[in-house]
C-alpha angles and dihedrals in degrees: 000000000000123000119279111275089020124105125229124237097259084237091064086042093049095043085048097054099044094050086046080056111032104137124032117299107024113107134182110216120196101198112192117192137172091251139356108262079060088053101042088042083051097059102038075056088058096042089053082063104036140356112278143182086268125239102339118187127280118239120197110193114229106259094014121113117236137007137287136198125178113218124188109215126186102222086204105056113067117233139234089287124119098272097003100236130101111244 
């Protein structure tokens, strides 16, 4: 994991990525968002509707405007929403 406000090569992000999702219904989600209470109420969001990685940290890149967090979510396991299921 590189270290916070530094930005990964994209090789190390993608292998990550496809060993986080390696069989259906796993996915790897990158959320950017204009600041980080938008990121971290994005992915409790996502966690109402599947079982994710939980809450990751946030980066922010040196020059670039706004915030990023990468989540893993398993399409096939409801979440900590009412019914768990998405409608």
């Amino acid at each position: 994991m590189p270290a916070r406000g530094r930005r990964a090569s994209p090789g190390v992000w993608n292998r990550s990525a496809v060993q986080s999702a390696c069989e259906p219904g796993l996915v790897v989600l990158d959320i950017t968002a204009a600041d980080e209470a938008t990121a971290v109420a994005g992915q409790a969001e996502l966690e109402r509707w599947w079982a994710t990685s939980g809450t990751a940290p946030v980066r922010r890149v040196p020059g670039r405007p706004g915030v990023s967090v990468r989540v893993s979510a398993d399409l096939r396991r409801p979440g900590t929403g009412c019914d768990g299921a998405p409608s």
